[in-house]
C-alpha positions in Angstrom: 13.2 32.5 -19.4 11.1 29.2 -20.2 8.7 28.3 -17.6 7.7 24.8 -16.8 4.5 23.9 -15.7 1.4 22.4 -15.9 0.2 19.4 -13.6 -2.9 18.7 -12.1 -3.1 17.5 -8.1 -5.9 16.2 -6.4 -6.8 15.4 -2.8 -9.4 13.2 -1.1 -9.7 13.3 2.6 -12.5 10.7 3.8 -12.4 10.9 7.9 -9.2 10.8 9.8 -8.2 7.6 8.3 -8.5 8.0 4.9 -6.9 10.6 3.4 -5.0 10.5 -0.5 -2.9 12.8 -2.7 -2.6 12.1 -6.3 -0.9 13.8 -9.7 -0.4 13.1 -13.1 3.4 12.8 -14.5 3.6 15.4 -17.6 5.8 18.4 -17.3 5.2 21.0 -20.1 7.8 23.7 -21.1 6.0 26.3 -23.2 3.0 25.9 -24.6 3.6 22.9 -26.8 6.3 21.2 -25.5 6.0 17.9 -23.1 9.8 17.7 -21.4 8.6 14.9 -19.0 5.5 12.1 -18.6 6.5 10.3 -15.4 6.9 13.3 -12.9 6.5 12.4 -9.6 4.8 15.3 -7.6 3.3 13.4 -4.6 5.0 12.5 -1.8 5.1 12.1 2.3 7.3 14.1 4.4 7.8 15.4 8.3 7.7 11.0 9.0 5.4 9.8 6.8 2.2 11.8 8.7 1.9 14.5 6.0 1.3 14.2 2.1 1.6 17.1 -0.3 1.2 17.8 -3.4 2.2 20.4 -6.2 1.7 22.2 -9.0 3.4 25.5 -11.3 6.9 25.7 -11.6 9.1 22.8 -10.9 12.0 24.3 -9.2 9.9 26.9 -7.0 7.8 23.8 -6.3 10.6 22.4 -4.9 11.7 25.4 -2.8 8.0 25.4 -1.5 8.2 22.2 -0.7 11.7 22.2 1.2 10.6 25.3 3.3 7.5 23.8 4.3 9.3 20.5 5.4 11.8 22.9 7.4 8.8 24.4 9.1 6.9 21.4 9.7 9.8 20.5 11.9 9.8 23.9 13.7 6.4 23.4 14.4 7.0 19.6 15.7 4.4 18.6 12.7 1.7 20.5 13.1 0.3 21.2 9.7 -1.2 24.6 10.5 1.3 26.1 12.1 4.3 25.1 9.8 1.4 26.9 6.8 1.0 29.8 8.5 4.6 29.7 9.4 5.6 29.5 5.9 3.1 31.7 4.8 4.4 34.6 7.1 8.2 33.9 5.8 6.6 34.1 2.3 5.5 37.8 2.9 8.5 39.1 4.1 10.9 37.5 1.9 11.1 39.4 -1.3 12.3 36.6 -3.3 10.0 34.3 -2.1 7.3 36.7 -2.8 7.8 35.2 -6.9 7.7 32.0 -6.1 4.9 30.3 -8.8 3.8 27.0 -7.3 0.7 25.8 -5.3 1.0 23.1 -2.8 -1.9 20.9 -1.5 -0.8 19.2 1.9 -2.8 17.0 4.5 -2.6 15.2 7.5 -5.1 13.3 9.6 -6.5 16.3 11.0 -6.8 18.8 8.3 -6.0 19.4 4.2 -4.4 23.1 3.5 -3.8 24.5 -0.2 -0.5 26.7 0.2 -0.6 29.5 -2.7 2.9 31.1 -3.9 1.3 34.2 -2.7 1.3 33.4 1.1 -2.1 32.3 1.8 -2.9 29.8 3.3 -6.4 28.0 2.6 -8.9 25.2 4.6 -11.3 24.0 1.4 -14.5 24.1 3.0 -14.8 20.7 1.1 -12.7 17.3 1.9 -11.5 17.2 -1.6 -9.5 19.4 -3.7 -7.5 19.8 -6.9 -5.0 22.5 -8.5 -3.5 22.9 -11.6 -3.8 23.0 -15.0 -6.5 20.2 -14.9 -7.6 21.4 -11.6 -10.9 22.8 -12.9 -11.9 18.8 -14.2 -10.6 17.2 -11.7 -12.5 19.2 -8.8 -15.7 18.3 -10.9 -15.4 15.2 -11.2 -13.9 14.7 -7.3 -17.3 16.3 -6.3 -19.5 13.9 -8.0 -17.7 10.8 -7.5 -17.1 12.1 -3.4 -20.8 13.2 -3.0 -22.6 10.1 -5.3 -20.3 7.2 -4.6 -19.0 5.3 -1.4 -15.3 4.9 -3.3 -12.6 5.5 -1.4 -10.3 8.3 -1.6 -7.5 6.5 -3.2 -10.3 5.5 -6.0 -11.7 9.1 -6.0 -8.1 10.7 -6.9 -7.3 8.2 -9.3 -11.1 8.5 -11.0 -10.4 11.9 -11.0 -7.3 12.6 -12.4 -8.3 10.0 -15.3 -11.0 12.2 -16.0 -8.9 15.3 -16.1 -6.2 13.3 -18.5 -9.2 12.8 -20.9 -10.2 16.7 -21.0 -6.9 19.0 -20.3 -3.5 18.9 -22.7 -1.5 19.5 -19.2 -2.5 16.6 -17.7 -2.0 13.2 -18.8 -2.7 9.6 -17.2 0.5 8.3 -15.6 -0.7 8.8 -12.1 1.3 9.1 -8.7 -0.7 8.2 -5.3 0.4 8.9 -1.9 -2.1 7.7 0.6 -1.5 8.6 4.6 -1.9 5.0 6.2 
């Protein structure tokens, strides 16, 4: 079966109040093969106070997300509990167990990266990025977080530019969800 993949997501949390999600739009089947450049993979859920983000395969990207959302309501919105939450399901669902996708999600009080493998992680940073241009995009997130004043709408968008300029999997049409 033909996977698609390949994205690269970065998030920039600067205080309570400023706090932005971004991704590229390419979609790769294969190795060589770019089905789709305008991809959205950012977006708000649980009433516009969380915004995720992510990356691997499309439809189990998708799944990830929907169960999240479904816990997120369990949980009355708490972003660590619905992870945890869905992290627990994950382990104990055989299928789910397969899923390959990675999910960045924040809210004003904390940013979590959700692995397809159940774990839930706190970056000990208040940026991150995943994904095939993860690697660039954490770099240059770093530098322009620990050297600049910009904004975190500015620092994902610098950042995934970057990453456009370096990795195949990652191009420039960006998608920006900012928690207001």
């Amino acid at each position: 079966m033909t996977q698609f993949h390949a994205t690269t997501i970065v998030a920039v949390r600067r205080g309570a109040d400023d706090i932005c999600i971004g991704g590229d739009g390419q979609v790769t089947m294969g190795e060589t093969t770019v089905m789709k450049h305008f991809a959205k993979k950012v977006r708000k859920i649980y009433k516009n106070s969380v915004v995720t983000g992510f990356a691997g395969s499309v439809s189990d990207a998708f799944t990830l997300t929907e169960k999240f959302e479904k816990k997120l309501e369990e949980h009355s919105g708490n972003l660590k509990r619905a992870a945890v939450a869905l992290a627990q399901t994950w382990r104990s669902d055989h299928a789910m167990r397969h899923l390959e996708a990675l999910m960045v999600a924040a809210d004003k009080d904390c940013l979590l990266v959700i692995s397809g493998n159940g774990e839930v992680i706190e970056p000990d940073e208040s940026f991150v990025a995943i994904g095939s241009g993860g690697n660039f995009a954490y770099a240059a997130a770093n530098a322009l977080y620990k050297h600049t004043e910009m904004n975190a709408e500015d620092i994902v968008r610098e950042a995934l530019t970057i990453a456009a300029s370096i990795c195949v999997y990652t191009n420039d049409n960006i998608s920006v969800e900012k928690l207001q």
